[in-house]
TIVO-475859 format. One record per residue: residue number from 1; x, y, z of N, C-alpha, C in turn. Coordinates in Angstrom, 2 decimals. Example, Ala and Ser with C-alpha at 12.3 -4.5 7.8 and 13.67 -1.06 7.14 Angstrom:
(1 (13.19 -5.69 7.80) (12.30 -4.50 7.80) (13.20 -3.30 7.80)) (2 (12.85 -2.25 7.08) (13.67 -1.06 7.14) (12.90 0.03 7.87)) 
END
This chain:
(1 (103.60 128.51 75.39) (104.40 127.37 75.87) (103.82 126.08 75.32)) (2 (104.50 124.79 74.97) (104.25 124.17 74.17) (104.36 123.15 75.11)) (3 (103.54 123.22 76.79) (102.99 122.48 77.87) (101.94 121.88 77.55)) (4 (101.27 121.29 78.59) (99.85 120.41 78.72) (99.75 121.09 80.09)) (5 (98.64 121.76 80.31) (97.77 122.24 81.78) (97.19 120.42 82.38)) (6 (97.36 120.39 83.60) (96.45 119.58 84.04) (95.56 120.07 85.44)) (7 (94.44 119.84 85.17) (93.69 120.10 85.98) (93.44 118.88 86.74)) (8 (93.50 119.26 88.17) (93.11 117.50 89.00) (91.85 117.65 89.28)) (9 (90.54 117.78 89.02) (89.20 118.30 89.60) (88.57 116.61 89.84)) (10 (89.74 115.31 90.72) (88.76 114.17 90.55) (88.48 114.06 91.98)) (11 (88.82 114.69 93.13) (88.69 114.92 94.35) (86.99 114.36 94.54)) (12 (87.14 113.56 95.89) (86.14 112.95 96.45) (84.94 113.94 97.34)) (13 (85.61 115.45 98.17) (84.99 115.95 98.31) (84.34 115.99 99.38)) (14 (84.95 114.46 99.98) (84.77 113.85 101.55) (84.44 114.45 102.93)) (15 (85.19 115.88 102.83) (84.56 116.98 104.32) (83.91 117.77 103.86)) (16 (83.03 118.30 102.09) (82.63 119.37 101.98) (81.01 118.26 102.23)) (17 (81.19 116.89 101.88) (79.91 116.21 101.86) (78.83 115.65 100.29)) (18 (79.66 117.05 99.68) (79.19 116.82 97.87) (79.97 117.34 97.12)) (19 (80.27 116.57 95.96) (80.92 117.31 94.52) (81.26 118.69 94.95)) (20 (82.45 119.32 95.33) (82.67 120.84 95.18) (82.95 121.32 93.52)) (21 (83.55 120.29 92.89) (83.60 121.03 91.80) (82.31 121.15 91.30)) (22 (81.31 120.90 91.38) (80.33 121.36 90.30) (79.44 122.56 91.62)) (23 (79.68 122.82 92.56) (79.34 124.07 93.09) (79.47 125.49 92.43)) (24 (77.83 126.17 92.19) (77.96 127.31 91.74) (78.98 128.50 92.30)) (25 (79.73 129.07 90.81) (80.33 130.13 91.50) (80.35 131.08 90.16)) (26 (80.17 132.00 90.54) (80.00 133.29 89.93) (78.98 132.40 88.62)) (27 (79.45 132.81 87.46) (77.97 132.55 86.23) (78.46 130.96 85.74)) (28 (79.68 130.04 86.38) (79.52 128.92 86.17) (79.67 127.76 87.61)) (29 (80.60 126.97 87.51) (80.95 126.10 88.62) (82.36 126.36 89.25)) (30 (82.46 125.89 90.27) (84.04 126.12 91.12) (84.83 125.51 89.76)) (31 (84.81 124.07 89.62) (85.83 123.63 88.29) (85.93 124.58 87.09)) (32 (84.30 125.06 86.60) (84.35 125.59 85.38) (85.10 126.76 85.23)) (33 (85.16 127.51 86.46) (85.84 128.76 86.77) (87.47 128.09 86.52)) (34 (87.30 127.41 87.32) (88.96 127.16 86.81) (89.67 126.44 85.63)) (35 (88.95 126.21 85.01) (88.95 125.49 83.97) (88.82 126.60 82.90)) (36 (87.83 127.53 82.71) (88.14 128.53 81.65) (89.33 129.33 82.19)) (37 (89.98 129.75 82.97) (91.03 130.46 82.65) (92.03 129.62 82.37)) (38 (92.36 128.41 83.09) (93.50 127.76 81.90) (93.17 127.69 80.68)) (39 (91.86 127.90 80.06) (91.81 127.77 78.56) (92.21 129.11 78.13)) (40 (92.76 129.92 78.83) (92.69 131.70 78.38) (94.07 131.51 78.16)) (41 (94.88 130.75 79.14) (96.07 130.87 79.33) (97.14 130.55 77.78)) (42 (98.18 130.63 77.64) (98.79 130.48 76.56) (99.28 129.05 76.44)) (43 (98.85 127.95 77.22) (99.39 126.31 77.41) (98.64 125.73 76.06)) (44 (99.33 125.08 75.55) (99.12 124.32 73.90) (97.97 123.25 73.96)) (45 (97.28 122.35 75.36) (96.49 121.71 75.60) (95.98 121.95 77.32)) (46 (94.64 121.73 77.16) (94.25 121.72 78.63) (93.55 120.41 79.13)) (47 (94.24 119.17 79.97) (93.55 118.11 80.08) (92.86 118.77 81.73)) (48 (91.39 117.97 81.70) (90.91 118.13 82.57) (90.16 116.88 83.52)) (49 (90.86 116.19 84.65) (90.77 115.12 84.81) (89.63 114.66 86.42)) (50 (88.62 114.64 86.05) (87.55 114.52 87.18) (87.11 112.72 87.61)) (51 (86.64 112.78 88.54) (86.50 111.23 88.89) (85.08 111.04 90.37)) (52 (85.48 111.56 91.11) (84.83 111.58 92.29) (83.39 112.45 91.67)) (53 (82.54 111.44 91.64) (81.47 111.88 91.33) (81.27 112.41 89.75)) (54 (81.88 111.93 89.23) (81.95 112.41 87.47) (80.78 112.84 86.97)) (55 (79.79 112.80 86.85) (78.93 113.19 86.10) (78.40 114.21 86.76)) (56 (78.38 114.62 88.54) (77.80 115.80 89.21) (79.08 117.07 88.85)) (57 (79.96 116.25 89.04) (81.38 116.96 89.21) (81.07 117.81 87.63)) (58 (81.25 117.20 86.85) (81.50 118.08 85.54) (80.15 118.51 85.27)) (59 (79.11 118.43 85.74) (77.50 118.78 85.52) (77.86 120.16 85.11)) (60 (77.54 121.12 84.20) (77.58 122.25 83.49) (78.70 122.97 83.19)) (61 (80.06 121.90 82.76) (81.30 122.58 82.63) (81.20 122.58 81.51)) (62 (81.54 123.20 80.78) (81.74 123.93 79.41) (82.72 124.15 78.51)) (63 (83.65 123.72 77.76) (84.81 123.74 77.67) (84.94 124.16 75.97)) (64 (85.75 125.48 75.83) (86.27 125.73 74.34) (87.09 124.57 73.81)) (65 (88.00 124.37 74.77) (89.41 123.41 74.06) (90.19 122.48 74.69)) (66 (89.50 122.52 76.14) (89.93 121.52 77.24) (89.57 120.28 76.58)) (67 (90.22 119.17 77.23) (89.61 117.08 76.90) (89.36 117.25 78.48)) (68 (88.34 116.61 78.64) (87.91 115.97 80.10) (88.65 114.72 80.04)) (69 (89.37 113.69 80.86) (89.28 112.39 81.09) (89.27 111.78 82.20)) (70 (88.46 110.42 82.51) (87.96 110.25 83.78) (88.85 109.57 84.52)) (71 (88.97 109.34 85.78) (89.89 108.83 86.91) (89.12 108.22 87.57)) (72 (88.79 106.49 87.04) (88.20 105.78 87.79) (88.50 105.46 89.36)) (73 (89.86 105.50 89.36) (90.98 104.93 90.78) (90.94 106.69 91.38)) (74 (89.89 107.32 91.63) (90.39 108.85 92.11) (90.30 108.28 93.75)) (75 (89.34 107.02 93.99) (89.63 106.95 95.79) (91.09 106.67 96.10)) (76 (91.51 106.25 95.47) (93.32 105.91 95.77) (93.97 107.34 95.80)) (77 (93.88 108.11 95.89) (94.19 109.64 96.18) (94.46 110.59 94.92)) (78 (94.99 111.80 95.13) (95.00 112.69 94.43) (96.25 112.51 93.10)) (79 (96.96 111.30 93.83) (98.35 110.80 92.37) (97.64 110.21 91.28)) (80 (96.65 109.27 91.59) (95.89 108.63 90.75) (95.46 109.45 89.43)) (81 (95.35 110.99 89.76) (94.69 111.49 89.04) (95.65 112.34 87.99)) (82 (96.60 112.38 89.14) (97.86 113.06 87.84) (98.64 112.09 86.85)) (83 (98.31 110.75 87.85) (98.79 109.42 86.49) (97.85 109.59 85.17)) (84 (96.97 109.57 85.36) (95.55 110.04 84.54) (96.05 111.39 83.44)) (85 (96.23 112.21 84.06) (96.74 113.37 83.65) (97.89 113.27 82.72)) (86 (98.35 112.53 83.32) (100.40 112.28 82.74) (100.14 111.37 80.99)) (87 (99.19 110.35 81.30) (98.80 109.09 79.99) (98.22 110.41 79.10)) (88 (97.26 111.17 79.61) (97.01 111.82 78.34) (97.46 113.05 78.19)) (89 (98.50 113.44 78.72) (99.05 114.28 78.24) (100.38 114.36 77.06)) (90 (100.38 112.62 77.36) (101.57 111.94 76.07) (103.01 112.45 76.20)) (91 (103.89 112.98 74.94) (104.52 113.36 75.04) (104.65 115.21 74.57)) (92 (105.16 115.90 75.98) (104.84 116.93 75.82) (106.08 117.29 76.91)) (93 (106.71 118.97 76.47) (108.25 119.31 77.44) (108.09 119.43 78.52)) (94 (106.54 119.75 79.25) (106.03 119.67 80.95) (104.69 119.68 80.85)) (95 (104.27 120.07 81.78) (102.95 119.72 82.54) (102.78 120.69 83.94)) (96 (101.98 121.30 83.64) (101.21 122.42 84.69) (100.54 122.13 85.43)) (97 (100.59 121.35 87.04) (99.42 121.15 87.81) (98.37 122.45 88.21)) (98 (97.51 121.89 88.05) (96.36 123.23 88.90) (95.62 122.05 89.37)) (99 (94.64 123.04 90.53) (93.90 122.36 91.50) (92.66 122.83 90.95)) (100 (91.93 121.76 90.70) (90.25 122.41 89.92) (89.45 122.75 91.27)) (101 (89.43 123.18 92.51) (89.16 123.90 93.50) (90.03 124.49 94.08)) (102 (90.40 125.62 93.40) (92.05 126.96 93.44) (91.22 128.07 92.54)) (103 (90.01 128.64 92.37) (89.56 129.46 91.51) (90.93 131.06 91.28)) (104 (91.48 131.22 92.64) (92.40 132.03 92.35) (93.68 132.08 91.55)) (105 (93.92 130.70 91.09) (94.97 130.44 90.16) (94.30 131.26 88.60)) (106 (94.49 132.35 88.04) (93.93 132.48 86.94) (95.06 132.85 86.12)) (107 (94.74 132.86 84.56) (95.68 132.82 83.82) (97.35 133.60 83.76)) (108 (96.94 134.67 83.90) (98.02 135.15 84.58) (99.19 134.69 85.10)) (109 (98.44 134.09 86.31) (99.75 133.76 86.99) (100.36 132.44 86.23)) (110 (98.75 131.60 85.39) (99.66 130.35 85.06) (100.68 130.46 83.91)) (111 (100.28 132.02 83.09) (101.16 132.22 81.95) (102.86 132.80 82.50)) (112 (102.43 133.64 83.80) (103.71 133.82 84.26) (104.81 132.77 85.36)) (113 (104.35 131.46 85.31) (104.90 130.37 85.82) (105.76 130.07 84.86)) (114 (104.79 129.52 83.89) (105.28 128.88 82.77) (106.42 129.53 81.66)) (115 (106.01 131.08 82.02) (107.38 132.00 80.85) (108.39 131.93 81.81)) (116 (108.51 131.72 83.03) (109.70 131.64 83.85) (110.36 130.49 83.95)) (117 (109.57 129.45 83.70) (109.87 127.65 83.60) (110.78 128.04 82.60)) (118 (110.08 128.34 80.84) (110.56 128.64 79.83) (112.30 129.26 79.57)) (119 (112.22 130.16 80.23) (113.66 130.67 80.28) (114.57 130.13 80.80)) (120 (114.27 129.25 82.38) (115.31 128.67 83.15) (115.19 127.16 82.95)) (121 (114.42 126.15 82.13) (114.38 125.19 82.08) (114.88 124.08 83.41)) (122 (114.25 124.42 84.54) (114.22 123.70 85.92) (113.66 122.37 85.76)) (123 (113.95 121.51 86.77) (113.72 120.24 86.80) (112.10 120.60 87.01)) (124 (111.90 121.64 88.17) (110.38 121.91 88.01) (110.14 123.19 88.55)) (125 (109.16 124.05 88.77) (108.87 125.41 89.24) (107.72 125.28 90.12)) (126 (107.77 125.96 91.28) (107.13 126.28 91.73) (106.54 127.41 92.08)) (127 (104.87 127.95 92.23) (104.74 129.56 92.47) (105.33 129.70 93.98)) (128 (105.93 130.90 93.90) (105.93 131.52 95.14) (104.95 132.92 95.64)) (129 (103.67 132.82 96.53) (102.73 133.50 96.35) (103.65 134.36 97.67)) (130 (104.25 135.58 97.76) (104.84 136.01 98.53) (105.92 135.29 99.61)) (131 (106.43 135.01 99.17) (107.05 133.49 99.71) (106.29 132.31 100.51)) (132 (105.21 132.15 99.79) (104.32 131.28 100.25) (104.26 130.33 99.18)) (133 (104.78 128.83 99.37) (104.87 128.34 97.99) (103.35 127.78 97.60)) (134 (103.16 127.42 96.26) (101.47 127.17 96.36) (101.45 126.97 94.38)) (135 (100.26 126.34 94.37) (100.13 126.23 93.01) (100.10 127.43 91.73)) (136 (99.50 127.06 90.48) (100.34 126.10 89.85) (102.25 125.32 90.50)) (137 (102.44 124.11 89.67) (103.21 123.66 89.79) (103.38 123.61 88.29)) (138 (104.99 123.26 87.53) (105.56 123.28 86.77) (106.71 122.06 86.95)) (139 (106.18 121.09 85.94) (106.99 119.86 85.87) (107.84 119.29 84.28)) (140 (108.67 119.51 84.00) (109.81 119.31 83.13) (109.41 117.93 82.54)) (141 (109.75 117.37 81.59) (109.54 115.98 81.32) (110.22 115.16 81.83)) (142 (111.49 115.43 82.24) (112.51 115.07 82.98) (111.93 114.36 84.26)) (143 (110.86 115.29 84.87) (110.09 114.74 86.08) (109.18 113.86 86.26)) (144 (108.88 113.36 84.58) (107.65 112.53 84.70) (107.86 111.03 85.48)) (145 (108.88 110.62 85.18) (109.11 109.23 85.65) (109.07 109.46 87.40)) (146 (109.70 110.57 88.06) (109.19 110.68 89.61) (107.93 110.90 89.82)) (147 (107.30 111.47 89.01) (105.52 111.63 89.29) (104.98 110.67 89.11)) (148 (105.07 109.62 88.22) (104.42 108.32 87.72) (104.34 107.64 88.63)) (149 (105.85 107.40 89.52) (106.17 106.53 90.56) (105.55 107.02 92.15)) (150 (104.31 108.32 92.42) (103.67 108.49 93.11) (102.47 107.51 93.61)) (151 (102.39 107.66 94.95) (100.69 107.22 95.49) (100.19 108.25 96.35)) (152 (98.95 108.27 96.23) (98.17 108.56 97.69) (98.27 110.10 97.42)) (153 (97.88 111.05 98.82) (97.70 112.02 98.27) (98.95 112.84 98.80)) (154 (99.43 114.38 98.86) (100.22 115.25 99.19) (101.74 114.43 98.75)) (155 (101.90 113.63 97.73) (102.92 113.03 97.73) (103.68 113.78 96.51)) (156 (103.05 114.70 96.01) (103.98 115.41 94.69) (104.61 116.79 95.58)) (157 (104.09 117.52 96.79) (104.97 118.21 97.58) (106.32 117.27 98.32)) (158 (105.70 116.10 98.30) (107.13 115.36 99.31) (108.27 115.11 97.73)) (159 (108.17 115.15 96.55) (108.67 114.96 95.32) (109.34 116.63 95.42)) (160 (108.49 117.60 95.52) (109.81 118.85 95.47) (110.31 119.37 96.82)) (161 (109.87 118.71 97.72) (111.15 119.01 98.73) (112.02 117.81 98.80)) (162 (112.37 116.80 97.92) (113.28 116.17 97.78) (114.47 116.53 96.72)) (163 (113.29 117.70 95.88) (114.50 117.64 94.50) (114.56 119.24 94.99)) (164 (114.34 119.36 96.10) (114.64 121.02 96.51) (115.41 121.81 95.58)) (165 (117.09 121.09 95.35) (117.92 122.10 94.70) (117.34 122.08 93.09)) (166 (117.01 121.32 92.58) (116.46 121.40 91.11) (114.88 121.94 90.96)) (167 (114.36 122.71 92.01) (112.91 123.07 91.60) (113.49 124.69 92.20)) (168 (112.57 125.84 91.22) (112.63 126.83 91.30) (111.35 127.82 91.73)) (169 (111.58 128.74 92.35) (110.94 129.81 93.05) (110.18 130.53 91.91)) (170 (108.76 131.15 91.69) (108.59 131.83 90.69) (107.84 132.95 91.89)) (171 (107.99 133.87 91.97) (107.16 135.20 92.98) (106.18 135.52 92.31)) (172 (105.20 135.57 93.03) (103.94 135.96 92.37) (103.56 137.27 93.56)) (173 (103.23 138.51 93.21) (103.25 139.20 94.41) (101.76 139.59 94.78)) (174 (101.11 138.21 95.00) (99.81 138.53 95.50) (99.22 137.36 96.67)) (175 (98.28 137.30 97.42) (97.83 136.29 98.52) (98.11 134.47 98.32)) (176 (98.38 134.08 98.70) (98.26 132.28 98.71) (96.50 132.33 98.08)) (177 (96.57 131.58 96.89) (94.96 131.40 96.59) (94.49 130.43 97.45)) (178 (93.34 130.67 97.74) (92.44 129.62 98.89) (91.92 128.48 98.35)) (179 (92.45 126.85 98.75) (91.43 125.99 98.21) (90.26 125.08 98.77)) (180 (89.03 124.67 98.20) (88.23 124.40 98.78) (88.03 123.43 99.35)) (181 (88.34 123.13 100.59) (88.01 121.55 101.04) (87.05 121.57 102.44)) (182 (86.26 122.95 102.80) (84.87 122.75 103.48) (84.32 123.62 103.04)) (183 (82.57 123.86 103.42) (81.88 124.51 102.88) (82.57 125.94 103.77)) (184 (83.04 126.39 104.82) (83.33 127.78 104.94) (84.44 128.16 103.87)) (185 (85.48 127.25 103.66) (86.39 127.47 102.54) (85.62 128.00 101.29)) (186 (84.48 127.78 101.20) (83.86 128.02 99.64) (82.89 129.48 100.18)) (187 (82.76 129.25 101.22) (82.27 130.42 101.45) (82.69 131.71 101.49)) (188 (84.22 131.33 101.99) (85.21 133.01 101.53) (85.43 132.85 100.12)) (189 (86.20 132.07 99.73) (86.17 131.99 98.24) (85.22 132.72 97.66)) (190 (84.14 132.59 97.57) (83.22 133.60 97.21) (83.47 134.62 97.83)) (191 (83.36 134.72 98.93) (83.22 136.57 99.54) (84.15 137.59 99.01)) (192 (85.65 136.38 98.81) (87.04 136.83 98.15) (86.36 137.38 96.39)) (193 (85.27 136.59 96.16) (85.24 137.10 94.42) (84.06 137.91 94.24)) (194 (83.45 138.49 95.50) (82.12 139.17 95.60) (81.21 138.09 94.80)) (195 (81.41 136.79 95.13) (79.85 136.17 94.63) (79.24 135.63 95.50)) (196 (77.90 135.21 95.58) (76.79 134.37 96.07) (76.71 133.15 96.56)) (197 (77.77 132.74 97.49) (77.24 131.02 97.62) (76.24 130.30 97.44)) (198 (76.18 128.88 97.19) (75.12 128.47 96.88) (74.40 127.71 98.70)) (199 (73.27 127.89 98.28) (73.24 127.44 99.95) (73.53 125.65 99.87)) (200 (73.73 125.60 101.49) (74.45 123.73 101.92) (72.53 123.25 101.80)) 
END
């Protein structure tokens, strides 16, 4: 698909207490984990956009083919960062949100979002994790000018239950992936991938 992945990994991190993305998980970090499988995935660029704590946050991420770019304004919420996302992703036919603390989003599913976007050309797609809707997200170019015009945070779910009839269902037939926003959250997360937390 001839998309741009965006990764939002600029999250402040505010109830876990520190940087979750640069928390060990399995042989790299919560971000890095998610960050190499969108690079596995079949998306033509992978921007990867961190802010809250930038230099702990990306501390040992590793990247084949991803661009990092930073999100100075990430305290202004989680839109800030997809504006970020949107400038360098230029001009391109959509844009793939992922959550850089979603380790269960892996390529897979983001390649099978995106071949379903592909065929039905929707205003935007959404996964459906057993009818549980949940990330990736899938945004048309068509959509950029409503995303641009975002603030603050949870405001790109209030964007597809407005365009309800123009965003589409994709089934994914496996659990809602878990994301991390306290340390017990990171603690199943691991248990979910048989790895080691790091201790608080």
């Amino acid at each position: 698909m001839a998309g741009c992945g965006i990764v939002l990994g600029a999250g402040a991190s505010t109830r876990l207490g520190r940087p979750k993305q640069a928390l060990p998980f399995g042989d790299t970090t919560l971000l890095g984990w998610v960050v190499r499988d969108l690079e596995a995935s079949t998306l033509g660029r992978v921007i990867v956009v961190v802010g809250g704590g930038a230099e702990e946050s990306s501390a040992g991420l590793t990247v084949s083919r991803a661009e990092i770019v930073s999100n100075d304004a990430y305290a202004s919420g989680c839109s800030s960062s997809l504006q970020a996302g949107l400038d360098a992703a230029g001009d391109c036919e959509a844009v793939v949100l992922v959550l850089g603390d979603m380790p269960g989003v892996d390529a897979g599913v983001v390649d099978a979002v995106c071949a379903d976007w592909a065929r039905h050309r929707p205003w935007a797609a959404v996964t459906s994790y057993r009818g549980e809707p949940g990330h990736p997200f899938v945004f048309s170019a068509a959509a950029f000018p409503a995303l641009r015009a975002l603030h603050g945070d949870k405001a790109v779910w209030k964007v597809l239950d407005r365009e309800g009839d123009r965003v589409s269902r994709v089934p994914i037939d496996r659990p809602l992936p878990l994301d991390v926003d306290t340390w017990d959250d990171y603690q199943e997360v691991c248990r979910r991938f048989g790895f080691a937390p790091s201790r608080r």
